[in-house]
C-alpha positions as CSV (number, residue, x, y, z in Angstrom):
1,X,-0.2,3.4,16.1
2,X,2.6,5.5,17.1
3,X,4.4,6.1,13.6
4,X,1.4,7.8,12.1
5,X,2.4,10.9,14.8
6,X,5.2,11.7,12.6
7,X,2.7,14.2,11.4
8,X,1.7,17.3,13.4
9,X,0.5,19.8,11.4
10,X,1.0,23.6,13.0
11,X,2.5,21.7,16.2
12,X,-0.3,19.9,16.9
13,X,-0.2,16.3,17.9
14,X,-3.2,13.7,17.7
15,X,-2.7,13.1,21.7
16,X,-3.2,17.0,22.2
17,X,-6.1,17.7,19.1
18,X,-8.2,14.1,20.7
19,X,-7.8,15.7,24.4
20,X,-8.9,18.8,23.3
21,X,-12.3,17.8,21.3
22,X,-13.3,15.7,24.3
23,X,-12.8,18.7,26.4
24,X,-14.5,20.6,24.1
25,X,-17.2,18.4,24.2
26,X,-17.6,18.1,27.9
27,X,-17.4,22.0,28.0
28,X,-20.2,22.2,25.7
29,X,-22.2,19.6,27.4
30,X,-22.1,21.8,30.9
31,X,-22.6,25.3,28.7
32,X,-25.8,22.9,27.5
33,X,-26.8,21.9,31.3
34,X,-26.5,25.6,32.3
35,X,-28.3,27.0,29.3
36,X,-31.5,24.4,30.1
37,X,-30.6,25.3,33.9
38,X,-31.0,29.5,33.4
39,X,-34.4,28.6,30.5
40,X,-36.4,26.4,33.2
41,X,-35.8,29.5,35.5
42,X,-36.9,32.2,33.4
43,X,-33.8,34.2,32.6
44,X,-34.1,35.0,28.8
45,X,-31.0,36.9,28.7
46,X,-28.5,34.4,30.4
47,X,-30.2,31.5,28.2
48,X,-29.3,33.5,25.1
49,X,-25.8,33.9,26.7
50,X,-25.4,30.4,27.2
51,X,-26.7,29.9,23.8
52,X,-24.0,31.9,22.0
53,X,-21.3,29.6,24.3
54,X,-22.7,26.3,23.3
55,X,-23.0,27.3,19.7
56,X,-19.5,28.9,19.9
57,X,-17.5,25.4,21.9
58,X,-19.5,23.2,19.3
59,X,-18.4,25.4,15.8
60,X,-14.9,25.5,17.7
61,X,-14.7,21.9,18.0
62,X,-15.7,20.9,14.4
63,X,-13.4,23.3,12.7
64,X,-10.2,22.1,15.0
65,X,-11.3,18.5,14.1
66,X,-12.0,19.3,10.3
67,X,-9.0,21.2,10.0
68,X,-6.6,18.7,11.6
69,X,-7.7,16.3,9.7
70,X,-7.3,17.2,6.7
71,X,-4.1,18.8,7.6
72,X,-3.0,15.3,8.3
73,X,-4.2,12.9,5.6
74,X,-2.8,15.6,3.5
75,X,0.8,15.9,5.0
76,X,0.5,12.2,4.8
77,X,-0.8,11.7,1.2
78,X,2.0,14.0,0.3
79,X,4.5,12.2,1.6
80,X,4.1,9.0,0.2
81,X,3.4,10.3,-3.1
82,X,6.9,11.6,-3.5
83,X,8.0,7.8,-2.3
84,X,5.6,6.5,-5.8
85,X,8.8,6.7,-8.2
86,X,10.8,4.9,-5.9
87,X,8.6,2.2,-5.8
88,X,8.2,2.2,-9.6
89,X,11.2,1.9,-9.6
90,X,11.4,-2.0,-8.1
91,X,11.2,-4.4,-10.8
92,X,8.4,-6.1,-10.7
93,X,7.6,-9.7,-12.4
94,X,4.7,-9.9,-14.9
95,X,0.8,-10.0,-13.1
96,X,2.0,-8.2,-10.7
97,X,2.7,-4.9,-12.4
98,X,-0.4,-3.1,-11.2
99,X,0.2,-1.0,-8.9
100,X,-3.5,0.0,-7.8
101,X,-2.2,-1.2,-4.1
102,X,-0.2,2.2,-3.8
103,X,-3.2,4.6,-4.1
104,X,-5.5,3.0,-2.2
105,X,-2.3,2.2,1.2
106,X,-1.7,5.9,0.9
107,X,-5.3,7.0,1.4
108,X,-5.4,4.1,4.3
109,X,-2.5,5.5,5.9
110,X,-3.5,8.5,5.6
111,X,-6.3,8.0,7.9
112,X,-3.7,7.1,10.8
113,X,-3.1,10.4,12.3
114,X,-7.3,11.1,12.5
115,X,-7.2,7.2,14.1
116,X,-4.6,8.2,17.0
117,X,-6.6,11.3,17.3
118,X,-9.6,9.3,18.0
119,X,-7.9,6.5,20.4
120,X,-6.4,9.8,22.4
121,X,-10.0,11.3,22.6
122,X,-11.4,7.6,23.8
123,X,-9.0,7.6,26.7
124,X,-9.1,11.1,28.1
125,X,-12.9,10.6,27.6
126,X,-12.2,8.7,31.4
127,X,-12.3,12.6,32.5
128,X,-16.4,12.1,32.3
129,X,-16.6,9.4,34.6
130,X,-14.8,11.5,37.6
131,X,-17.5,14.1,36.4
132,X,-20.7,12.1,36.7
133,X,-19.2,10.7,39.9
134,X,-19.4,14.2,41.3
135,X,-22.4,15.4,39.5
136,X,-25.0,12.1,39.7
137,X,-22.9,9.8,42.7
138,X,-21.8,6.3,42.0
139,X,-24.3,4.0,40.7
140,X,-25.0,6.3,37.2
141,X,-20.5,5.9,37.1
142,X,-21.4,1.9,37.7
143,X,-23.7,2.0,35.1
144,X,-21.3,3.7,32.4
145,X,-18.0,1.7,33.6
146,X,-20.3,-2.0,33.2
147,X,-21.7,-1.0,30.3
148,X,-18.7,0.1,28.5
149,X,-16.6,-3.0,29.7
150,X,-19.4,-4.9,27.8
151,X,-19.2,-2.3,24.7
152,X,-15.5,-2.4,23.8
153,X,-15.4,-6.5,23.2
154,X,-18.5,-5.8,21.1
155,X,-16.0,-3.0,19.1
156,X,-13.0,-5.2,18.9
157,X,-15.1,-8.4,17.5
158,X,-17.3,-6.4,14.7
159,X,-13.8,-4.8,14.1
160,X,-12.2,-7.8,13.4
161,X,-15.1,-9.1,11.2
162,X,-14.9,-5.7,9.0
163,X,-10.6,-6.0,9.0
164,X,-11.4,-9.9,7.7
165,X,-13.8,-8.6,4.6
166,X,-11.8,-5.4,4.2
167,X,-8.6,-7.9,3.0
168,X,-11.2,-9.8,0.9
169,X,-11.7,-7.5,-0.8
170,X,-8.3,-6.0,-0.9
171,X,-7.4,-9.5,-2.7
172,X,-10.3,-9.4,-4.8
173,X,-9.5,-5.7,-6.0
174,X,-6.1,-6.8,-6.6
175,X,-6.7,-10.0,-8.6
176,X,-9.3,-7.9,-10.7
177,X,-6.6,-5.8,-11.5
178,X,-4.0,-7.8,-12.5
179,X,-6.3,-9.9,-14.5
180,X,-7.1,-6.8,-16.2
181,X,-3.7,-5.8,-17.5
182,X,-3.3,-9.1,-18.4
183,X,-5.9,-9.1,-21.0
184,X,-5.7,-6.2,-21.9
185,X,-1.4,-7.1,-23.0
186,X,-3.1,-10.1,-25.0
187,X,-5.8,-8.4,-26.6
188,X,-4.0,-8.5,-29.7
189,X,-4.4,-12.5,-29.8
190,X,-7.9,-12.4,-27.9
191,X,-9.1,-10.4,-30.7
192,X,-8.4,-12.4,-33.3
193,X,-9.2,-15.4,-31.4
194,X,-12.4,-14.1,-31.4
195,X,-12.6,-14.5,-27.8
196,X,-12.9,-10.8,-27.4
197,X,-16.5,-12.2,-25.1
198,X,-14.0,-14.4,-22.6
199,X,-12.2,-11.6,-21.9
200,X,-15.4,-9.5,-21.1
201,X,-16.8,-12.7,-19.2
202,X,-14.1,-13.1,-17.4
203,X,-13.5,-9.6,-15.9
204,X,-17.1,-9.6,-15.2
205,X,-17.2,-12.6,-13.0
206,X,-14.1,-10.8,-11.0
207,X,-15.9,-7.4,-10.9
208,X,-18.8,-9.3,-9.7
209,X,-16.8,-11.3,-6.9
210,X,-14.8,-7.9,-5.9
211,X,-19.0,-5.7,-5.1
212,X,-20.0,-9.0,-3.4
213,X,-17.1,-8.9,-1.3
214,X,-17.6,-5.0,-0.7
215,X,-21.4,-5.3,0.2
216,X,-20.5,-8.0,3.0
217,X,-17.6,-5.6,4.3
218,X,-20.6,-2.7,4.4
219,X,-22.9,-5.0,5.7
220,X,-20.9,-5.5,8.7
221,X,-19.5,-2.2,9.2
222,X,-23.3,-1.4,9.5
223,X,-24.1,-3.8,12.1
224,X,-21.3,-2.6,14.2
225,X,-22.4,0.5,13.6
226,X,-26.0,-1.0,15.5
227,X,-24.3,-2.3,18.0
228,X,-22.4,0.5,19.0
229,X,-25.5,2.8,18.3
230,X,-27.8,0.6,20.8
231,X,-25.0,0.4,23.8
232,X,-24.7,3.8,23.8
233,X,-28.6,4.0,23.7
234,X,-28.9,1.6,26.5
235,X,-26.3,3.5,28.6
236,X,-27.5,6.9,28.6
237,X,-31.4,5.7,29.1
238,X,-30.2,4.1,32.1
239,X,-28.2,7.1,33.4
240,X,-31.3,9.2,32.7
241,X,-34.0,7.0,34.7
242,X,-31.1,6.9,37.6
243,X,-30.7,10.4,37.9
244,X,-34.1,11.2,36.7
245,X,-35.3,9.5,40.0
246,X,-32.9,11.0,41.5
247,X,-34.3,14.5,40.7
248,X,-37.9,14.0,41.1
249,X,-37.1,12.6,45.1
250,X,-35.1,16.2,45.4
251,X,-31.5,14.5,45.8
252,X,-30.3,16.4,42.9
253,X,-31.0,19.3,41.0
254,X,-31.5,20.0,37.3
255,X,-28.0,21.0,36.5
256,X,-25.9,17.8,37.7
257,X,-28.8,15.7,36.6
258,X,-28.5,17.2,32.9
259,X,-24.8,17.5,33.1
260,X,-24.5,13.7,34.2
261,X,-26.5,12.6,31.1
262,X,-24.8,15.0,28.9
263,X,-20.9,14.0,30.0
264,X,-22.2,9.9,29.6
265,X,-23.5,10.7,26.0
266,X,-19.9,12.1,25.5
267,X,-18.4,9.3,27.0
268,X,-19.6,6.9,24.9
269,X,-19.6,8.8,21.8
270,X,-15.8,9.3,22.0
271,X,-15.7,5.5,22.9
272,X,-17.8,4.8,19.9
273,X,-16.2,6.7,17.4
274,X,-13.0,5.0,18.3
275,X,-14.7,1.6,18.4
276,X,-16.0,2.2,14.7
277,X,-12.9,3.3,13.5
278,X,-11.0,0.3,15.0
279,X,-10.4,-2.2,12.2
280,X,-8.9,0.8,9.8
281,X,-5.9,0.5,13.2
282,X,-4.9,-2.8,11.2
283,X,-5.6,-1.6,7.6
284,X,-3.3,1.4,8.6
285,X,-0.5,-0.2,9.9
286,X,-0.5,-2.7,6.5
287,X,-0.5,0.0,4.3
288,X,2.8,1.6,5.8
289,X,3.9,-1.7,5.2
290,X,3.1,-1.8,1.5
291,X,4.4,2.3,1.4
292,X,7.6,1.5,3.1
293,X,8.3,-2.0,0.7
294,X,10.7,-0.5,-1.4
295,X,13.4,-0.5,1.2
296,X,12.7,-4.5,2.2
297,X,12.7,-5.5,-1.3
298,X,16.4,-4.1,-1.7
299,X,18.8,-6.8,-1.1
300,X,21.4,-5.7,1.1
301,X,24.5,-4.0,-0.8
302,X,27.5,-6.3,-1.5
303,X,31.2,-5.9,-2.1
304,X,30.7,-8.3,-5.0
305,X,28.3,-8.1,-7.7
306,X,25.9,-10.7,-6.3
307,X,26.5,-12.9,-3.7
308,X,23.0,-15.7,-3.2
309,X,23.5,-18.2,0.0
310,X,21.2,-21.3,-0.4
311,X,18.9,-19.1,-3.2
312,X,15.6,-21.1,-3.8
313,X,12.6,-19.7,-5.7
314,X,9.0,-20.6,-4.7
315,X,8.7,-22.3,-8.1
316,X,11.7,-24.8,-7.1
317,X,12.8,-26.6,-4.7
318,X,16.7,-26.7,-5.1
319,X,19.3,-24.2,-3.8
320,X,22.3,-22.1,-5.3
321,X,25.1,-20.4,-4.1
322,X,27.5,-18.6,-6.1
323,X,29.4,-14.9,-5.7
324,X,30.1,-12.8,-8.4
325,X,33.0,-10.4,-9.0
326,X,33.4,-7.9,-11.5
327,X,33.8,-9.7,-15.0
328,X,32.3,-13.0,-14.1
329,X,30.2,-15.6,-16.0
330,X,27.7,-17.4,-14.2
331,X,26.1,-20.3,-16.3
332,X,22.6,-21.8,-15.4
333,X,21.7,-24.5,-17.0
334,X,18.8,-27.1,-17.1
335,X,15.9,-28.6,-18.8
336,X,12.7,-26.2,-19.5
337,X,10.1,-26.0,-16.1
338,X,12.9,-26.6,-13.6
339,X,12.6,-23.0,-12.5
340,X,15.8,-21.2,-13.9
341,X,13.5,-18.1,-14.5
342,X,11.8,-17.7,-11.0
343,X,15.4,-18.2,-9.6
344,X,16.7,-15.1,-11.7
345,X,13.5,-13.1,-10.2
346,X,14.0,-13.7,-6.6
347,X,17.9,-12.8,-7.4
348,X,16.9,-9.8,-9.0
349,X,14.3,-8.6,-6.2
350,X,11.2,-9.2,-8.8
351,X,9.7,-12.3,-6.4
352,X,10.3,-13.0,-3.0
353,X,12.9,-15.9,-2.2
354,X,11.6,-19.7,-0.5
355,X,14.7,-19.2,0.7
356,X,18.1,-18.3,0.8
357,X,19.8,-14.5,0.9
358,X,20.8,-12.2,-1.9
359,X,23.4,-9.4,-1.9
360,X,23.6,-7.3,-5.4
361,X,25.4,-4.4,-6.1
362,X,24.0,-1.2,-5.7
363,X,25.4,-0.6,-9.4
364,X,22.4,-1.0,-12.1
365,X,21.7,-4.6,-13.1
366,X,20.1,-4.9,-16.7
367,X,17.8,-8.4,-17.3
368,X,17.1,-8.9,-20.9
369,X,14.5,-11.7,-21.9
370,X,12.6,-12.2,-25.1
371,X,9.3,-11.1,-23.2
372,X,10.9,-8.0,-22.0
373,X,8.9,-4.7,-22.8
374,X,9.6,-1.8,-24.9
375,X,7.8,1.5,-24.4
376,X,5.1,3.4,-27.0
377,X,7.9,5.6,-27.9
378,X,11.1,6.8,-29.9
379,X,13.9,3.8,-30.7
380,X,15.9,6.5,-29.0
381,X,13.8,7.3,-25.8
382,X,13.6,2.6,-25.5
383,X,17.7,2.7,-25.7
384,X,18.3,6.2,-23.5
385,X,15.3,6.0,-20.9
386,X,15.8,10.0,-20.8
387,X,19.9,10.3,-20.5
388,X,21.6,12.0,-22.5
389,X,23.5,10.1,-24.3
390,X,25.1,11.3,-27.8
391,X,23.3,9.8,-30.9
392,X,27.0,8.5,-31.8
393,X,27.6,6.5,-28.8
394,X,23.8,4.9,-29.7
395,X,24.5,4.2,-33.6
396,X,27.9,2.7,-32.1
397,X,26.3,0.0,-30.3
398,X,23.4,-0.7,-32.5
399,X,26.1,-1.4,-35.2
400,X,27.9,-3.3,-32.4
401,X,25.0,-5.5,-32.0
402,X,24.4,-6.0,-36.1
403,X,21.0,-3.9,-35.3
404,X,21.2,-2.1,-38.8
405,X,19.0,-1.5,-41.7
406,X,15.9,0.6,-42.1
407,X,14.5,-0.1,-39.0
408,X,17.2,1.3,-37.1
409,X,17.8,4.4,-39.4
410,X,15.6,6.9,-38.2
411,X,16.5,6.9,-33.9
412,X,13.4,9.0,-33.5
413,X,10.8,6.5,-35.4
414,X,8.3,5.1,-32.2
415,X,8.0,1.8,-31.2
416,X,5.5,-0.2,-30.0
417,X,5.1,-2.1,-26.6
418,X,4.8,-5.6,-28.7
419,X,7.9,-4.6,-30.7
420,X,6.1,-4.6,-34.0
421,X,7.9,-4.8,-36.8
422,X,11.1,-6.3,-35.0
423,X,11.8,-9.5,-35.1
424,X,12.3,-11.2,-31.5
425,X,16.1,-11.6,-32.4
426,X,16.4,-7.9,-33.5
427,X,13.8,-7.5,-29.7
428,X,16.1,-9.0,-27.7
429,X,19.0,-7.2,-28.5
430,X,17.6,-3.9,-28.8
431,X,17.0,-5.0,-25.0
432,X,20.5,-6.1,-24.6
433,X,21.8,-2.2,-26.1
434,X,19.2,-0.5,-23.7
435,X,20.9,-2.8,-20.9
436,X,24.4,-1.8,-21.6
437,X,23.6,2.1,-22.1
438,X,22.8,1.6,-18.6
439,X,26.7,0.7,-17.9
440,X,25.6,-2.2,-15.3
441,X,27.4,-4.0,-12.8
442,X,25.6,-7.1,-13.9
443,X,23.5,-8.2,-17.2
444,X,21.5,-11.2,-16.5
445,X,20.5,-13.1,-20.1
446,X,17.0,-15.7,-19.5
447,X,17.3,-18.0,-22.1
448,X,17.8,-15.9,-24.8
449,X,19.9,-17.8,-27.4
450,X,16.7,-19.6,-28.2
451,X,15.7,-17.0,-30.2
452,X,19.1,-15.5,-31.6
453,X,20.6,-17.0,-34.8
454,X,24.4,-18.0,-34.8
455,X,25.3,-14.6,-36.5
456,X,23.2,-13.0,-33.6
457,X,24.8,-15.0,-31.0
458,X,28.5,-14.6,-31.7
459,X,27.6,-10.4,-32.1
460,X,26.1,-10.6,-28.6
461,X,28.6,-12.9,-27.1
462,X,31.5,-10.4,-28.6
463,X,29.5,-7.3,-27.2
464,X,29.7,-8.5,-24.0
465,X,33.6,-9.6,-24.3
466,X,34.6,-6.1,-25.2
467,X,32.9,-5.4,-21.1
468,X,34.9,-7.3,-19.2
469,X,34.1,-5.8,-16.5
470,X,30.7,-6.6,-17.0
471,X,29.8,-9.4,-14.9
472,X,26.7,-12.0,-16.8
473,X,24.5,-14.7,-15.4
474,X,22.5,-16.6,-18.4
475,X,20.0,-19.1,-17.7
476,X,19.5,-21.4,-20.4
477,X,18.2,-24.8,-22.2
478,X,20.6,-25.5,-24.5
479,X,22.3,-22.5,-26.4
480,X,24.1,-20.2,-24.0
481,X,25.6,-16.9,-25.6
482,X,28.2,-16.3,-22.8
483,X,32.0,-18.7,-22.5
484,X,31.3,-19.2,-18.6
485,X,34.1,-18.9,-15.8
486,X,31.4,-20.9,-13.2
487,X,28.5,-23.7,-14.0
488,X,25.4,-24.5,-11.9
489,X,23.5,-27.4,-13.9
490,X,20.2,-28.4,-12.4
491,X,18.7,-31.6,-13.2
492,X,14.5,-32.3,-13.5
């Protein structure tokens, strides 16, 4: 996973931090051998020498790997948090609003540098088999090379089995989230449904699906783990009756024979710690994917306002092609459940396409619906979004848009979410002022005369006259707003 080595904290990369711990290790192992070596023989003082090295290599060895570490994920964590307002930024189409996916990519990706640390300390572990070569001869090296070609299968397969579960539950999470804000946005109605207990149910059952599907990803993580535990077992054992013959028949002496069993314990612990760690390569690599989503889900910039070649939405089957200039009016018409909508969110960027490319200005696009939201704040902070934009220039468009009245009085009176208190005429043009404070390159209008009176209509249709250089796309039934310069009708 080469991108992850974008991060090197203090200059050090997970190639030279994995080299070093092994060689750490396998110094500590022959400080061990020598320290047993000098104790057997009866030399206090060098034994407590040896100690000091041993206890010295080992503390040296945790604190580079613990410091590195966390250097890392941190550096790494940091980094794609700064990138979290870009991808709230991206539209997103309703149920799939949470955003739960960012957290827990960024603490998955954050694990990559550690992983290439760990797949660097695996392959330099190789150094131990030239050692036991020299130390114990070549059947104990025959032993550790057959033994490990039969390990690393073993890795890759429980690996695999954890990545499957690991996405289970991934989706599982996921759904239990969505469902969540779901219910949670029609509370209101649940409530005095009295269904309040189906909600509860409901999330529940999920919750209950999303541990099941944890306790099987544990489950197997732990049997790797067994599997990985018991090779290594096997391999060292066998090392250690080899050279332990080897010893007692006077072909070898207590140092190699220790420092041969020591190096093949390190061997396979680096190759185990890599071989546990394995599936979180895959889980990695998705969740740069996820963090780096922003920049796919951009269509690419366009000399026109939008420009869609053969645009279908998964809800449809049928195609559109159109290209809009500065001051154009798109109209989109058809019968209700033909997809209209999903064809205006995989224009906009808020669903992927079937089909089809999309080019869209890199201006700012407003998209005004009746189930638009507001935010739990100020009528001014819902029209400005935080610019500063001079209270006269609001009450100018609010009159503009026949949004008068008590109601609209007081600009610093909060709003609800729901739009309590507002009508969803009086809703979906407060929408439509928010949208042109904005000064967009496009306003796209789903099926919004339904709910706008002819009064309501002829103000909004006359707001937008007075922008010509506005371009507009409205999807509608039967009462468009807009006078159109181009027509796609789609039939059932």
């Amino acid at each position: 996973m080469a991108d992850s080595q974008v991060v090197r904290p203090a200059g050090l990369g997970p190639r030279l931090v994995g080299s070093l711990t092994v060689l750490l290790a396998f110094a500590a192992s022959l400080a061990t051998a020598s320290l047993v070596t000098v104790a057997v023989a009866s030399r206090p003082g060098a034994a407590v020498a040896w100690l000091l090295v041993v206890i010295a290599l080992h503390a040296l060895r945790t604190a580079l790997t613990r410091w590195w570490s966390a250097a890392a994920a941190r550096r790494v964590r940091d980094r794609w948090r700064q990138s979290f307002a870009q991808h709230l930024r991206v539209p997103r189409p309703e149920g799939q609003r949470g955003r739960g996916d960012l957290l827990q990519a960024t603490e998955d990706a954050a694990e990559g540098p550690d992983l290439d640390q760990l797949a660097a300390a695996a392959r330099v572990s190789a150094v131990g088999l030239v050692v036991v070569a020299l130390a114990a001869g070549w059947l104990s090296t025959a032993i550790i090379v057959a033994l490990a070609a039969l390990a690393v299968p073993l890795y890759r397969r429980a690996g695999r089995r954890s990545q499957t579960l690991i996405a289970e539950y991934t989706r599982r999470r996921e759904l239990l989230e969505r469902r969540q804000l779901e219910l949670l946005a029609h509370a209101t109605e649940l409530r005095a449904l009295g269904s309040v207990e189906y909600a509860a149910t409901e999330i529940g059952a999920l919750s209950d699906h999303e541990h099941r599907a944890a306790e099987r990803a544990l489950r197997i993580a732990l049997e790797s783990s067994l599997v990985t535990e018991f090779v290594s077992g096997v391999s060292v054992g066998l090392v250690a009756m080899v050279v332990g013959f080897a010893l007692l028949e006077g072909r070898l002496d207590l140092f190699r024979a220790l420092v041969a069993v020591l190096i093949t314990a390190d061997f396979f612990g680096a190759i185990r710690r890599y071989g546990i760690a394995f599936h979180r390569l895959e889980a990695a690599r998705v969740a740069r994917a996820v963090l780096e989503a922003p920049h796919s889900q951009r269509p690419p910039v366009s000399p026109h306002v939008a420009v869609a070649t053969r645009l279908a939405s998964t809800a449809a089957p049928w195609e559109a092609t159109f290209a809009l200039g500065a001051g154009d009016r798109l109209l989109l018409t058809g019968p209700s459940g033909v997809g209209k909508s999903s064809l205006l969110h995989a224009l906009v960027g808020w669903s992927a396409p079937a089909s089809g490319t999309v080019e869209l200005t890199g201006a700012p696009i407003g998209f005004v619906s009746p189930t638009g939201g507001l935010l739990t704040a100020s009528l001014r902070d819902n029209l400005t979004l935080g610019r500063p934009i001079p209270e006269r220039a609001l009450r100018a468009l609010l009159d503009e848009l026949g949004l008068v009245g008590p109601r609209f009085s007081d600009l610093d009176q909060a709003l609800s979410p729901d739009g309590g208190g507002l009508s969803s005429g009086e809703r979906v043009r407060l929408l439509l002022a928010r949208a042109l404070l904005a000064e967009p390159a496009l306003v796209v209008l789903d099926d919004i005369g339904g709910v706008l009176d002819a009064a309501s209509r002829a103000r909004v249709a006359e707001a937008l006259a007075q922008r010509p250089r506005v371009a507009v796309i409205e999807a509608t039934a039967d009462t468009p707003v807009v006078a159109p310069t181009m027509r796609i009708e789609v039939a059932r």
